[in-house]
Each structure stands twice: as C-alpha cells, then as structure tokens.
C-alpha positions as a LaTeX table, in Angstrom:
\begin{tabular}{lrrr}
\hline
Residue & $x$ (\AA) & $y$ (\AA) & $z$ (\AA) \\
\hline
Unk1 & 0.00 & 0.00 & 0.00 \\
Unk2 & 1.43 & 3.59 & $-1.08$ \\
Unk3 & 1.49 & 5.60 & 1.98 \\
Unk4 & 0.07 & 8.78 & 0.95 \\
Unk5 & 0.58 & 10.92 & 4.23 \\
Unk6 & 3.30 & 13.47 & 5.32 \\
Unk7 & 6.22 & 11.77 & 7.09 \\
Unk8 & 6.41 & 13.07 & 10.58 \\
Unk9 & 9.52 & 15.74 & 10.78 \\
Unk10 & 10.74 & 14.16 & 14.81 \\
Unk11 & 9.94 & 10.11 & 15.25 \\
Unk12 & 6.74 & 10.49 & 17.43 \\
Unk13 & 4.67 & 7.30 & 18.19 \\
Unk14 & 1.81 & 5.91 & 15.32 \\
Unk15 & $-0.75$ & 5.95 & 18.00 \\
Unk16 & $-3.60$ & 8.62 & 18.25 \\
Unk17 & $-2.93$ & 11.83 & 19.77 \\
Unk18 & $-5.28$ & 11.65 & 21.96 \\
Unk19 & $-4.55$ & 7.97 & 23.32 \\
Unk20 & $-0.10$ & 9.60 & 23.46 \\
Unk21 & $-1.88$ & 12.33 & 25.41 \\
Unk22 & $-3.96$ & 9.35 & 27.43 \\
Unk23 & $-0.28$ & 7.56 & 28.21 \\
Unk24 & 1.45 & 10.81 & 29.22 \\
Unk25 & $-1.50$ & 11.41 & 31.62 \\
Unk26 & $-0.76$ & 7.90 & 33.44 \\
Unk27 & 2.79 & 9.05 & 32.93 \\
Unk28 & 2.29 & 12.48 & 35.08 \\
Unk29 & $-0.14$ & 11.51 & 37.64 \\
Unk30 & 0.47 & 7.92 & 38.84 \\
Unk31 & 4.55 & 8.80 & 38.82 \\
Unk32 & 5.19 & 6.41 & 36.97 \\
Unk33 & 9.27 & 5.95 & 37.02 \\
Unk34 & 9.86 & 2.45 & 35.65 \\
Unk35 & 8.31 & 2.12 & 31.89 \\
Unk36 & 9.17 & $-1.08$ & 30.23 \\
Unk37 & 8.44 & $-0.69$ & 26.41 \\
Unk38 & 8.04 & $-4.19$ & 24.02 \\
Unk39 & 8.74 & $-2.80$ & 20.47 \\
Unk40 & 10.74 & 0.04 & 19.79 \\
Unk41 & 10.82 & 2.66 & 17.09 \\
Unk42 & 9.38 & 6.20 & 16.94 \\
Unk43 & 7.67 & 5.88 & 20.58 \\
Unk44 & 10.95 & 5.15 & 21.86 \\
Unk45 & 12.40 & 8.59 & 20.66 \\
Unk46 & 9.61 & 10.25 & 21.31 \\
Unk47 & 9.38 & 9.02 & 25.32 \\
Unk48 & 13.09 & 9.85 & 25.68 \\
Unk49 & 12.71 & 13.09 & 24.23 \\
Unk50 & 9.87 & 14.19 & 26.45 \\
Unk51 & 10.85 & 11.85 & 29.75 \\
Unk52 & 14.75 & 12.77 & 29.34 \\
Unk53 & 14.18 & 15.20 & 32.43 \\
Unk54 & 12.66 & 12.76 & 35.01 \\
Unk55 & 14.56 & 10.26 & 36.91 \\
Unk56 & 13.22 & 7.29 & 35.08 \\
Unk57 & 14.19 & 3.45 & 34.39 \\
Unk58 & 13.05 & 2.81 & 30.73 \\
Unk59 & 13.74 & $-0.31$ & 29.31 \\
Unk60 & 13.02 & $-1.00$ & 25.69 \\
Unk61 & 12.71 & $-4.26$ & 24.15 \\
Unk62 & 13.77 & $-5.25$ & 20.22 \\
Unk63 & 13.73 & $-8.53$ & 18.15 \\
Unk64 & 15.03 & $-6.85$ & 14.68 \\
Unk65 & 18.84 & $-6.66$ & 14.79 \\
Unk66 & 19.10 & $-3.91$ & 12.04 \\
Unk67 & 16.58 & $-1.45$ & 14.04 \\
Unk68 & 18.46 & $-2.05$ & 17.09 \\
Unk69 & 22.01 & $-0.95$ & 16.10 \\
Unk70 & 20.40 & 1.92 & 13.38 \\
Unk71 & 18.14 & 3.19 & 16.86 \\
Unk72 & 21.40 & 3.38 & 18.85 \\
Unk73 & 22.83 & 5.60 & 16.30 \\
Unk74 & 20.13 & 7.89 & 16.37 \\
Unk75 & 19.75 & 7.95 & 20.05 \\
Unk76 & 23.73 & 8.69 & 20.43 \\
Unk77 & 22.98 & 11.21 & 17.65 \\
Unk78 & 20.13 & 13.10 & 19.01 \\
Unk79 & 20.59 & 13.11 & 22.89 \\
Unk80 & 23.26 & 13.42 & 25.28 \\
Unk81 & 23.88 & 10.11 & 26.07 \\
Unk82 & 26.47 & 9.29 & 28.79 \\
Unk83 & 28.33 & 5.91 & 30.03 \\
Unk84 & 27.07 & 3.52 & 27.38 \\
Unk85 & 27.89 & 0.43 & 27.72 \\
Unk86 & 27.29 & $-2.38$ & 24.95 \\
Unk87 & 26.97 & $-5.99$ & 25.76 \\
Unk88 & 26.78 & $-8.13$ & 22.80 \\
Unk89 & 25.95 & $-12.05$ & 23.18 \\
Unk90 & 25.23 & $-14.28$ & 20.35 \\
Unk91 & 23.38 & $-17.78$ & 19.61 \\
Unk92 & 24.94 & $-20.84$ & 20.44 \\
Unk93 & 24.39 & $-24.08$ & 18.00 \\
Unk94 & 22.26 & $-25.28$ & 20.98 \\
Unk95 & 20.15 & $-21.85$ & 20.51 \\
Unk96 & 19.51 & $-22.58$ & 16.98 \\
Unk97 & 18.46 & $-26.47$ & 17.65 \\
Unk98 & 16.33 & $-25.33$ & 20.18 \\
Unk99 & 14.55 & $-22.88$ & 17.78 \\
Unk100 & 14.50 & $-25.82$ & 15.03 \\
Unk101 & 13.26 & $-28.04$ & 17.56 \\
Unk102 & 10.84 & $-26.73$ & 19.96 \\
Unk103 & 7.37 & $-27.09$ & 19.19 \\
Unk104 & 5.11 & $-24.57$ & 19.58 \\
Unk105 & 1.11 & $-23.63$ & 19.29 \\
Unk106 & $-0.30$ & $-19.88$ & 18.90 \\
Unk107 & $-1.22$ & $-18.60$ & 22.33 \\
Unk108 & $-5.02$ & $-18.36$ & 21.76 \\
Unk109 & $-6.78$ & $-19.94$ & 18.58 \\
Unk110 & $-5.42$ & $-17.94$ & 15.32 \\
Unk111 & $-8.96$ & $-15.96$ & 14.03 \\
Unk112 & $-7.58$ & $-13.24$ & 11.54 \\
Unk113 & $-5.08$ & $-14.43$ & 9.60 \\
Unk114 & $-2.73$ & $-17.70$ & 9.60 \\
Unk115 & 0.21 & $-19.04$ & 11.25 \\
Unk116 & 4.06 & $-17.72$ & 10.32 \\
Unk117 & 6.26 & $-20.05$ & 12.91 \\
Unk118 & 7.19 & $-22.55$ & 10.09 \\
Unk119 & 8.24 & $-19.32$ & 7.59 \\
Unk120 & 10.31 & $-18.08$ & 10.42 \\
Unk121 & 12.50 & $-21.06$ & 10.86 \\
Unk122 & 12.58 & $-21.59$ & 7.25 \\
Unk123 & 13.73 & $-17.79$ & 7.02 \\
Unk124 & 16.32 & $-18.38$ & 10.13 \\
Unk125 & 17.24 & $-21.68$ & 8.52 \\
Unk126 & 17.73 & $-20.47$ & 5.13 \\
Unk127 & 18.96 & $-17.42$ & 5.92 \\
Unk128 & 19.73 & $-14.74$ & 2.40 \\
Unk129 & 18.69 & $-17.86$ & 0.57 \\
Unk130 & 15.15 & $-17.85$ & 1.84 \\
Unk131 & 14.65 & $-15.39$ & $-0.94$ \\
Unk132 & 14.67 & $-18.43$ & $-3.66$ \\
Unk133 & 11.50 & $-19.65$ & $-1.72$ \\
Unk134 & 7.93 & $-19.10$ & $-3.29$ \\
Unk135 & 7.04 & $-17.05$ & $-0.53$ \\
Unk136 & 10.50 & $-15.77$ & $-0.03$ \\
Unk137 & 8.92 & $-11.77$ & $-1.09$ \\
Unk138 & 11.48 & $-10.83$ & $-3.72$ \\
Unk139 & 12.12 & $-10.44$ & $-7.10$ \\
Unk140 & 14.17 & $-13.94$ & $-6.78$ \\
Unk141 & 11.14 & $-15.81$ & $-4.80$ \\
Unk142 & 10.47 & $-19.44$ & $-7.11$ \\
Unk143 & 13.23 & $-18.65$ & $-9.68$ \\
Unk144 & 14.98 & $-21.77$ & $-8.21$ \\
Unk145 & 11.68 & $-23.53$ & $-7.44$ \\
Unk146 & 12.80 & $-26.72$ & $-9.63$ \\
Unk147 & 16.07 & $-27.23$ & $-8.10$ \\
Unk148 & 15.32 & $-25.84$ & $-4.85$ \\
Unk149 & 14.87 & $-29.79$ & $-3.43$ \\
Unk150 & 18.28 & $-30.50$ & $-4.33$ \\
Unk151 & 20.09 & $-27.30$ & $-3.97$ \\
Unk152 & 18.23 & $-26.29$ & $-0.33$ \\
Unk153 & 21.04 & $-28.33$ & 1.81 \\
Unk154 & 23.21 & $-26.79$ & 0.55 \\
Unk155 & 21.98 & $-23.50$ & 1.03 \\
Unk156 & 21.38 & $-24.75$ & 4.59 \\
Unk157 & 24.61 & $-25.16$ & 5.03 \\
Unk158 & 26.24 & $-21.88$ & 3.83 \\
Unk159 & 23.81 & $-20.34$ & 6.08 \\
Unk160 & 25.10 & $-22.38$ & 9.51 \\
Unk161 & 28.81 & $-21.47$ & 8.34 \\
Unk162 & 27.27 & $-17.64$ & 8.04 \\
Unk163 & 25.78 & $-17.81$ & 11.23 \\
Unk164 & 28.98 & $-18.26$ & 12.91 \\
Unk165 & 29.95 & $-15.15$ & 11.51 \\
Unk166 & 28.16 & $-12.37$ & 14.05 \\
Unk167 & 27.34 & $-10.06$ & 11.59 \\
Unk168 & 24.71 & $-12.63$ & 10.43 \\
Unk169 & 24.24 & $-14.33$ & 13.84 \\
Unk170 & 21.19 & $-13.70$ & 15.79 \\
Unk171 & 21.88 & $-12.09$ & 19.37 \\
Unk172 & 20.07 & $-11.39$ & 22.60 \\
Unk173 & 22.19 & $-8.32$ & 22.97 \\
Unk174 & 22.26 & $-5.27$ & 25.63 \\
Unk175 & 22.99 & $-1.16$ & 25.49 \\
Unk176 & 22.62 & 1.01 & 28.19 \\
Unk177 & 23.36 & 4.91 & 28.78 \\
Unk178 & 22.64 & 7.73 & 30.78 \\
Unk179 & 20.19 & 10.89 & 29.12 \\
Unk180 & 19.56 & 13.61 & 31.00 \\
Unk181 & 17.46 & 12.01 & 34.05 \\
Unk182 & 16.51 & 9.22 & 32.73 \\
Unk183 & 18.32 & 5.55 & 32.70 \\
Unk184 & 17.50 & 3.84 & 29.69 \\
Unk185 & 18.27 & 0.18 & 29.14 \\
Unk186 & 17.82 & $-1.32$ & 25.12 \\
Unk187 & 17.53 & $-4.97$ & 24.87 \\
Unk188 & 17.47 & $-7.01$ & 21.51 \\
Unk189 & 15.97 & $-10.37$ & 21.26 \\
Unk190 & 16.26 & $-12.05$ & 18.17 \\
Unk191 & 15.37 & $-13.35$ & 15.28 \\
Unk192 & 12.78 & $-10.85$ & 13.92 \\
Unk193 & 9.31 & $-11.84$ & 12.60 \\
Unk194 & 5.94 & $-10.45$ & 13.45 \\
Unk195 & 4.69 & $-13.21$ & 16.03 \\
Unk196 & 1.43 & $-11.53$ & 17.12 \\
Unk197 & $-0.14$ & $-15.25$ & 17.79 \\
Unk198 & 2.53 & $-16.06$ & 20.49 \\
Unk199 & 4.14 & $-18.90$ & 18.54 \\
Unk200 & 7.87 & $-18.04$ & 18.51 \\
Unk201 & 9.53 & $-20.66$ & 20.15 \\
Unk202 & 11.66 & $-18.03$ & 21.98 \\
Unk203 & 8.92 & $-16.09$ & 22.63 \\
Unk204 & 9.18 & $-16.53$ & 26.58 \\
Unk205 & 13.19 & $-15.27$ & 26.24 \\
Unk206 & 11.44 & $-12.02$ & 24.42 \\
Unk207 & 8.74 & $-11.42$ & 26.82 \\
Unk208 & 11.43 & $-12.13$ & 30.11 \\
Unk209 & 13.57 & $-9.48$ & 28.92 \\
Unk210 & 11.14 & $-6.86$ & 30.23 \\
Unk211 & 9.36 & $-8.97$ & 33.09 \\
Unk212 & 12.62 & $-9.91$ & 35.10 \\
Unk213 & 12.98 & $-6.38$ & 36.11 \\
Unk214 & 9.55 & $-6.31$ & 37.35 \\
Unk215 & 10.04 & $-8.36$ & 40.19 \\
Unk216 & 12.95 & $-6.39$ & 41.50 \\
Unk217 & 11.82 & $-3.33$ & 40.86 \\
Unk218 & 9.39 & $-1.83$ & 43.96 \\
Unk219 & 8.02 & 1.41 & 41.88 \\
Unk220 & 5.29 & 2.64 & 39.75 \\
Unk221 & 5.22 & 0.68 & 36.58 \\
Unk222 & 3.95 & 1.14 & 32.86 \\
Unk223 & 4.33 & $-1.26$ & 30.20 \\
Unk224 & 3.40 & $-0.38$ & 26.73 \\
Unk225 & 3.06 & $-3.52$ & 24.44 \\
Unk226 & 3.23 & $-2.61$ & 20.64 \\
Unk227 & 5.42 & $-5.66$ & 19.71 \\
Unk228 & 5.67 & $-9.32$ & 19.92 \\
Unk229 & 2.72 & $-11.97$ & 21.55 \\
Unk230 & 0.73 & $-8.27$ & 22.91 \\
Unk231 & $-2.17$ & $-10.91$ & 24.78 \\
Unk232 & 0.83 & $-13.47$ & 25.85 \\
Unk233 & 3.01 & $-11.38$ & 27.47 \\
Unk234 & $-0.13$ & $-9.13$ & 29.47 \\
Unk235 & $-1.48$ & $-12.27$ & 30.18 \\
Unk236 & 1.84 & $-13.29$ & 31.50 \\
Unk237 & 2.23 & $-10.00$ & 33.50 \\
Unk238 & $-0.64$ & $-9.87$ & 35.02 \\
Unk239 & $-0.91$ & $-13.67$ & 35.99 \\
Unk240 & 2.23 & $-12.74$ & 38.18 \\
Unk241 & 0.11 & $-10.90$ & 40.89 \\
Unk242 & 2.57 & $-8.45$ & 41.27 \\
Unk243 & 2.27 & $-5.94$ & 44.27 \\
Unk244 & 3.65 & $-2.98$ & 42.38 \\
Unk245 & 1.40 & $-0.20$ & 41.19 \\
Unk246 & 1.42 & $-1.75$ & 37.73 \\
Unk247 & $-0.27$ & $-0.14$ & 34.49 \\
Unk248 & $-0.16$ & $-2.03$ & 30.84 \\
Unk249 & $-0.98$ & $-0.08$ & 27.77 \\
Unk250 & $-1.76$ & $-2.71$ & 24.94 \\
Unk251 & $-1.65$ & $-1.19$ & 21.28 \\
Unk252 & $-3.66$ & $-2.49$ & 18.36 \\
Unk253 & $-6.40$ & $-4.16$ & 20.78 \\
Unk254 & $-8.48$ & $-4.36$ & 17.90 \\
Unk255 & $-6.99$ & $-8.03$ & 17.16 \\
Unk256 & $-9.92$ & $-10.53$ & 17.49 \\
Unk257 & $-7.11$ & $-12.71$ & 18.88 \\
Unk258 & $-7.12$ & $-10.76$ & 22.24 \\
Unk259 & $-10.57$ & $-11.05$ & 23.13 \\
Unk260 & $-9.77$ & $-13.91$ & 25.35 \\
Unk261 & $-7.30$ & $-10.96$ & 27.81 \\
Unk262 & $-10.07$ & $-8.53$ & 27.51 \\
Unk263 & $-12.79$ & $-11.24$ & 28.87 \\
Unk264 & $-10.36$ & $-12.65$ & 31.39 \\
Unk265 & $-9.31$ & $-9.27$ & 32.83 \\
Unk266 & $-11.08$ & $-5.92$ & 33.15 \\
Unk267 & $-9.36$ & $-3.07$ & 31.46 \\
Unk268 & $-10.46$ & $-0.08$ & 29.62 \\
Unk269 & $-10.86$ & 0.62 & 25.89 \\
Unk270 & $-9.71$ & 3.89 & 23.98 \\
Unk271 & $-10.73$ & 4.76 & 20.83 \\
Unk272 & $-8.20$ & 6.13 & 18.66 \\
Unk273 & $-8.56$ & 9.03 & 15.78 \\
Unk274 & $-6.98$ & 9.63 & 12.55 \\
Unk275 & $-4.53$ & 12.92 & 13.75 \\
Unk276 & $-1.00$ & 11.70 & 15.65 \\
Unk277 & 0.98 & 14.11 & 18.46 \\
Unk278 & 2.52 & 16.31 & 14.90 \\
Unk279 & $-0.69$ & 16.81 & 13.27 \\
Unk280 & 0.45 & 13.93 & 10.64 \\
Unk281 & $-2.98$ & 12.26 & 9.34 \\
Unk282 & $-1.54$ & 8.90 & 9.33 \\
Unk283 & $-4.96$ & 7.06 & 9.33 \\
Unk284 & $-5.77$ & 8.28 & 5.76 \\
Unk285 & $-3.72$ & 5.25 & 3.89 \\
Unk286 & $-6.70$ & 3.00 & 5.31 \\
Unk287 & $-9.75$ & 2.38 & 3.69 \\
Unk288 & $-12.92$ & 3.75 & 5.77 \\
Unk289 & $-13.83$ & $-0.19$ & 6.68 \\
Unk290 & $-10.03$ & $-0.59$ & 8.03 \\
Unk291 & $-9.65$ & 2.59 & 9.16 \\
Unk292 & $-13.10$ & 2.17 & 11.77 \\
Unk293 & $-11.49$ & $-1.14$ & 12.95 \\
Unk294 & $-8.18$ & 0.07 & 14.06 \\
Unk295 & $-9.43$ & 3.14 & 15.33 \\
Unk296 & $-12.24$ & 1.52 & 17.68 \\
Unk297 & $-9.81$ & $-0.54$ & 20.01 \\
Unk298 & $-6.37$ & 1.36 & 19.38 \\
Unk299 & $-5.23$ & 1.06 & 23.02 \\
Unk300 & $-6.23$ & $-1.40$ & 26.15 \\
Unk301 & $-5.34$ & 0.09 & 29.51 \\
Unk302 & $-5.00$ & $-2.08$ & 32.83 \\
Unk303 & $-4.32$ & $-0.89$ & 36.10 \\
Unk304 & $-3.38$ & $-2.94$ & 39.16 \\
Unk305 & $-2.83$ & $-0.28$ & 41.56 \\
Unk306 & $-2.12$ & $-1.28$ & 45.39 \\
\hline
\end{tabular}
C-alpha cells in the first residue's frame, strides 16, 4: 500500500494523539518511574525526548537486529547520552536447535489471519537464501523452485557457516546509557518476525527481557506492548500478581485474537482518531472499513494499583 501521508519531521509514536496524550496522563499523575516498552521505534524517541528530564528506568525491548544498532545511532545522535555500555551475546548451535526443535502452538486460537512459525524457521534456517523460496517476497522468490529440493542443503549449510559469523548471527544483545534524568536500558531479542499469535519458540526469552525487572523493581510501573505476543506477554504480566502499582498499555487491541485478555481481565478501551501528536494524518492510507477497525480498540489500559 502507497502511503500517501506526510512523514512526521521528529519520530513520534503511530498511535492517536489523543490515546499519546492518554499515556502521558498515566505518565504524570500515577509517577510512573519504571516504563518497560516491548517494540521500539518512533515511541521510543519520542518518550526519551519528552521523559529525558525525570529520573526514570526505561527499558526498551527489540527482536530486529538492524533497528536495534540503526536506533542506537540515532539515540547517540540526538541526545546526550552518557556511560554507554554495549553488551553483545550471540546464539549458540544449541540456541539454533532449540529454535528448530521446539514445538510450539499460537497462544489463543489464530482468528484473523494464519500461522508464520514454520516461515520463520525456514527464514532463520535459510537465511539470504530464503529469498529463492515461493514465498520468499522478492524479485528472486520461485526462480529456483525446480532445483530448490536439491540445492536447499546446501543453502542450509552456507547459512550455519554464516551464522557463525556475528554479523549474520542472531543475538540477545544489551545497550545502556545515561540521558539527562533518565536511565535507559535497550535490549534485543532475536530473530525478527511479526509473532502476534505467540508462537515463537523463543517467545518466553522475548517477553522475560522486560518482566525480570519487574520483580525487583518496587516502583510505579507502565508497560506499553506494541510488539511481539501483545495478549501473551499481558497475560503473562498480570498472571504474576505483582504488588507494584502496575499499568499495561496494549496497542492495536483491535486483534480478534485478544478477546480472550479482555474477557479474562477488566481493562479499559480507547478509541483512537486519525490525527498523531505532529498533526500527521496517518490514518488516511486506510480504507474507511479498516480505518473504523483500528481506530475503535487502538489502546487497552490495565491498572493494578495497590
């Protein structure tokens, strides 16, 4: 789809206005100073830019390798940042057998649309050569397709001797630094794919890399979900009885797939509109019939306050 909307001038987040401005609110007056975000991008520059002041422990959670080390770069680039510190750790052989071989089911029964885990660990398996695939999205997909049978070990095997290269090895890496007031920590949790259904078989690796600092943390805490298993990892959160005053801000709760958190806990719908925090009208690439769906359960708010 040709996007057909001004590009915003500074990152801010593709959420309503008025739902940024309903965020910011639980932001100011339940003091919040622990945020744990799952799925960064423009919301994560736009929180740091307007939280950079307040003593605050944000944690921000990634599963796309290239948008990790391209967001560090613009975070060095556009704020003060002070004592960074990089910790880089990479997949083992046993990380990739595990991924191969773990078995996995979506979270809640798949409604709107159809499973991706066997694409993903054909992608991870293949690697660059997953582009000779039918489904492999590029101008290359099924040129192969007769001698893919025969030629796919191979490519298997070029990619496991890649792999051990890091530049194309998957990594459940670590930056932090220092801005202003505010401590932020960046975790990345690869491989990247879009596993709204809760199928990844390191999806529990993904989703601990923002809960383990919950339990050691004693402070006023907001988690914004806009990535990964959204209804696995509130679910998860939530199922943890945690004694903190604890607020979860789930994006895109229009997904029929979620019903089953919204009838098994009582939260609060907002209804989104078509203007974001700059003005930009990013709502207009929809059709009327999309646009009505996205807009009527943009954000899910829960509040376990003590």
């Amino acid at each position: 789809m040709k996007h057909n909307y001004k590009k915003p001038v500074y990152p801010v987040p593709i959420l309503s206005k008025k739902n940024v401005r309903v965020i910011e609110k639980i932001i100011n007056e339940k003091n919040i100073d622990f945020i744990i975000e799952y799925g960064s991008g423009y919301s994560t520059m736009y929180f740091i830019k307007n939280l950079k002041r307040k003593k605050i422990k944000f944690i921000s959670i990634e599963n796309t390798k290239f948008f990790f080390y391209e967001n560090i770069k613009n975070i060095s680039k556009d704020f003060n940042t002070k004592n960074c510190v990089l910790h880089k750790s990479y997949w083992s052989s046993k990380d990739y057998e595990k991924f191969y071989k773990t078995s996995t089911k979506p979270f809640t029964e798949i409604i709107d649309g159809k499973s991706r885990i066997e694409k993903i660990k054909k992608i991870v398996k293949l690697g660059p050569f997953y582009r000779f695939e039918k489904d492999g999205n590029s101008k290359l997909s099924g040129k192969l397709s007769i001698f893919l049978p025969m030629i796919k070990p191979i490519f298997i095997l070029i990619n496991s001797l890649l792999q051990k290269v890091n530049f194309f090895n998957n990594e459940k890496s670590e930056w932090k630094c220092q801005i202003d007031e505010l401590d932020f920590t960046y975790k990345l949790i690869s491989p990247s794919f879009k596993d709204q259904f809760g199928e990844s078989p390191n999806k529990d690796e993904y989703a601990n890399a923002g809960i383990e600092f919950i339990a050691n943390e004693n402070k006023n805490i907001l988690v914004m979900i806009d990535g990964g298993p959204r209804h696995y990892i509130a679910d998860r959160i939530i199922n943890e009885k945690y004694k903190h005053n604890l607020h979860i801000c789930l994006f895109d709760a229009h997904r029929p797939e979620y019903k089953f958190l919204f009838d098994k806990y009582k939260g609060t719908f907002f209804q989104g509109e078509e203007e974001l925090v700059d003005g930009t009208n990013y709502y207009s690439i929809f059709n009327d019939e999309q646009k009505k769906k996205l807009l009527s359960k943009e954000l899910w708010y829960y509040k376990n306050q003590n």
